[in-house]
N, C-alpha and C positions, 0 to 999 in steps of 0.2 A: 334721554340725553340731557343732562345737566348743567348749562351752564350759563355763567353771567355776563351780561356785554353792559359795558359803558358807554355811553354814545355821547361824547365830547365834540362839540362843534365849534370851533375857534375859530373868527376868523381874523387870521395877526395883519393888522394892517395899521402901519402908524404912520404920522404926518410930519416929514422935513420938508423945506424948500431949497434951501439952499446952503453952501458950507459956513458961514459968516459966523460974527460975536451970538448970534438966535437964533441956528440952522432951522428950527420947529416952526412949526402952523402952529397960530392960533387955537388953541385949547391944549397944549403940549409943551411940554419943555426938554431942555438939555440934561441928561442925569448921567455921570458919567460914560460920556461917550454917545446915549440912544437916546433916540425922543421918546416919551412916555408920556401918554395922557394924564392931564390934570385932574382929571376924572373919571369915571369908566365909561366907556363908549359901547351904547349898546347897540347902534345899528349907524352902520354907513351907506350912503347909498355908492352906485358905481359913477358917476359924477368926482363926489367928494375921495372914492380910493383913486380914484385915476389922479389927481391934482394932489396926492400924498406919496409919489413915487419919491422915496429916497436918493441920495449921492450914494455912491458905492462907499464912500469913507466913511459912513455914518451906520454904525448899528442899528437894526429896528428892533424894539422889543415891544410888547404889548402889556401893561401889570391891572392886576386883577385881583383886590386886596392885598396887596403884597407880594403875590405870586407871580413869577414874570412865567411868558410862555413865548417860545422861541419862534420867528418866524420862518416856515420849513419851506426851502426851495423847491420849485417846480423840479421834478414831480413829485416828489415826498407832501405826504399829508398830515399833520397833526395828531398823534391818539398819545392821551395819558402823560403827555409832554416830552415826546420823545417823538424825531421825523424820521417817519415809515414811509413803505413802498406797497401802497396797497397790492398791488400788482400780482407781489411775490413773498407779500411777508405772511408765515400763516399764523400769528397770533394776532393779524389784522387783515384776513384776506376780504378783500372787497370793500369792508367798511370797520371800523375801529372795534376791536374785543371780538368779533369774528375768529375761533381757533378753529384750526382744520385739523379734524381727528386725524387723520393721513398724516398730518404733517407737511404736506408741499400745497403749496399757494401757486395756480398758473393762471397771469390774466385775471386776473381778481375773483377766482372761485376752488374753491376747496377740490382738490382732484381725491376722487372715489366717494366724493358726500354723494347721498341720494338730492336730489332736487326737491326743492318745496316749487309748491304752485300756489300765480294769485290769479282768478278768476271775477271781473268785470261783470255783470252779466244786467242787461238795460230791461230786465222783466219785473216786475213787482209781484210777479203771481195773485193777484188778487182772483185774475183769471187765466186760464191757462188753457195750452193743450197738447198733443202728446210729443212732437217736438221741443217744447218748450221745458217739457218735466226731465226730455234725457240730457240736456244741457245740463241743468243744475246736477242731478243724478252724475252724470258725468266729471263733473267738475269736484264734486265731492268726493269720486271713487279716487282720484289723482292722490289725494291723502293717505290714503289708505297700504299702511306697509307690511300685510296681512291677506294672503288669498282665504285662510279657513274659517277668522273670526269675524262678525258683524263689523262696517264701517261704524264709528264712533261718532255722532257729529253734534255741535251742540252751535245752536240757534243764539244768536244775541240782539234782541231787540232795542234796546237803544230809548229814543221815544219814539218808536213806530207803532202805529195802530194797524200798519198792513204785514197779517201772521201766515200769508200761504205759501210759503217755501218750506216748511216741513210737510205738508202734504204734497207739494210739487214733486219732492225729492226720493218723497216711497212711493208715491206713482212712478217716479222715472227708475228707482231702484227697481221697482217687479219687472218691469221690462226687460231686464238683463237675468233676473232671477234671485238679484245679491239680497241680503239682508241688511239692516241696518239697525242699530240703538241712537236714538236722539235724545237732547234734554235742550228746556229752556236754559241759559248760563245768565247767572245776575254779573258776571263783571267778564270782561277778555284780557283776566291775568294769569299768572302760571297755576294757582291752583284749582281754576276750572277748566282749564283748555290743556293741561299738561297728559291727560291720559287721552287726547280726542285725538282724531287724526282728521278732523274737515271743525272749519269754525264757519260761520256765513252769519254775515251780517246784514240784517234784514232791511227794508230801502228805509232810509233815514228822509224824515219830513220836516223837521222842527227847524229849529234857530243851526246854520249854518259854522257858527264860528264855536257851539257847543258841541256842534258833531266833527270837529275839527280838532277840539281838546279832546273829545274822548278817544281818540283814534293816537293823539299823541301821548296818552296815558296808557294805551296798549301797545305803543311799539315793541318797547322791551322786550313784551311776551310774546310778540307775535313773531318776532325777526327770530329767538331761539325757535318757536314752532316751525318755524319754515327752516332752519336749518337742519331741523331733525325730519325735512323732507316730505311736511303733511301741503294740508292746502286751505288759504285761505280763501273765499267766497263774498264779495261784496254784490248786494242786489241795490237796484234803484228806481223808481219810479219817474213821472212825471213831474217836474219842479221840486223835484229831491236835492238831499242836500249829502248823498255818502261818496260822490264824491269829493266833498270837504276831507269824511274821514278817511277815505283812500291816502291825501292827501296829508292828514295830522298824521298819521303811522309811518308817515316816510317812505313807504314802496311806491310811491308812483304819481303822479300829477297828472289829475283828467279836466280839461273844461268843462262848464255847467252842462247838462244833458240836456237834448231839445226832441221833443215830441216824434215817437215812431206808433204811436198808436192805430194798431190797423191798418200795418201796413204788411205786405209780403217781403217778405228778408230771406235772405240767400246767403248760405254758406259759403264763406270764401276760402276757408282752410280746410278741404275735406279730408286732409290725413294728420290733423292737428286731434290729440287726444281728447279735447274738449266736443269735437264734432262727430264721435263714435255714434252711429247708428242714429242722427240727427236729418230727419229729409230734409232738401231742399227743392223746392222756396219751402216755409211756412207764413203762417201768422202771424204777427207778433202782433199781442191780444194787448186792448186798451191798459194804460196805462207804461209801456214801454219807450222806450229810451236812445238814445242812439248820442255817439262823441263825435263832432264832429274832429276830424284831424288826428283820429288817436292810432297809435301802432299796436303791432299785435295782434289784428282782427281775424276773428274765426266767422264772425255773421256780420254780415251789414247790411242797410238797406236799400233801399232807391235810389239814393243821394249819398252815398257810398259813405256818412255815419255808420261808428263801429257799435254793433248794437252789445258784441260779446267778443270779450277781450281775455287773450289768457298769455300770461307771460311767468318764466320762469326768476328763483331766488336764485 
């Protein structure tokens, strides 16, 4: 499935005060009719939007070398300079350049796509055991739009030194019987992930705000892969940092991960497909993870941290 998304983030918000001879806030002025910043504004905080609500007699525009972009009424959203209804529009269902091969947009998801999956999973596999391999295994088969051929999955390490989630996940694949082909992927863009149907990103350890940019240099390719209904696999460790990249890709906001190492975790969703033939309790073997406050949870632990999260595109 071929296609391209724009992901345009605007957010049009300009500053009058009042209707008078200088309606504008300070760093704006009067340009027929709309305030327009004196120069481009690249981040406001919600303080400063809130104390820039306009008069209704006042147009608000935002410009952006030259370029104005309209500010789109609640509930229309912004794509490509034109105010959409994410809701119902399918050449933006859900989020902006999103087409819906169907054609009909209901509630912001394509009716008749196949679902993509993202999968959370707070294991590093450094160490593991046989619970813990049919998670991944599990989570990986979600991709897969093919009962006869090998699941396709390709591993992206990142700068991670922790490499045992491809054997976690052919141990967890003989469990079931399935086959699979893996590869290491030097980058998570469309021409290494486009033939895959499971990507898993392996627990990210390094500098935080790096694993943040890479993950925002894979959105593009990852938002097409999930619409074409595969799955993507995020792993994390102890003082990991891939919840940053969960986070740079746009699918999902997790807080920092806090220590479930050796602890007994329990299945909380046992007809959740990620939890297929997963006993409960297990181990969750050193170096494991857990969100506090996260939704979605298939495993959590003691303290009712989600150790394994699966949510649909």
């Amino acid at each position: 499935m071929n296609r391209s998304y724009a992901a345009l983030l605007v957010f049009a918000t300009a500053g009058c005060s009042s209707l008078v001879d200088d309606p504008c806030l300070d760093g704006f002025h009067l340009d027929t009719g709309a305030c327009v910043p004196d120069l481009r504004v690249h981040a406001l905080t919600d303080a400063t939007m809130s104390s820039m609500t306009p008069p209704d007699s006042v147009t608000v525009v935002v410009t952006d070398g030259g370029n104005n972009f309209p500010a789109c009424e609640m509930p229309t959203s912004l794509c490509a300079g034109e105010c959409v209804l994410l809701d119902t529009d399918p050449e933006n269902c859900g989020h902006c350049g999103r087409v819906c091969a169907s054609g009909i947009c209901s509630t912001g998801t394509c009716v008749g796509d196949v679902a993509g999956h993202i999968v959370v999973i707070g294991h590093d596999y450094a160490a593991s055991d046989p619970a813990m391999d049919r998670v991944i295994a599990n989570a990986v088969h979600l991709g897969s739009q093919s009962a006869e051929n090998p699941i396709r999955i390709g591993f992206w390490r990142g700068d991670s030194t922790l490499e045992g989630g491809v054997a976690a996940a052919a141990r967890g694949l003989q469990q079931t019987g399935e086959i699979a082909s893996s590869a290491i992927i030097a980058n998570v863009d469309h021409g290494w992930i486009s033939e895959l149907d499971a990507v898993v990103i392996e627990p990210q350890t390094g500098d935080g705000a790096v694993a943040e940019q890479a993950g925002s240099d894979a959105a593009t390719a990852l938002a097409e892969f999930l619409t074409a209904g595969h799955s993507v696999v995020i792993l994390e460790t102890t003082a990991g940092v891939s919840y940053r990249y969960l986070h740079g890709t746009g699918l999902g906001t997790l807080p920092p991960p806090v220590d479930a190492s050796s602890m007994a975790v329990t299945v909380v969703a046992p007809g959740d497909s990620v939890a297929t033939g997963v006993v409960t309790q297990y181990l969750a073997k050193p170096g494991s993870v857990g969100y506090p406050g996260a939704m979605h949870a298939v495993v959590a632990d003691g303290t009712n941290d989600v150790v394994v999260i699966h949510s649909t595109y």
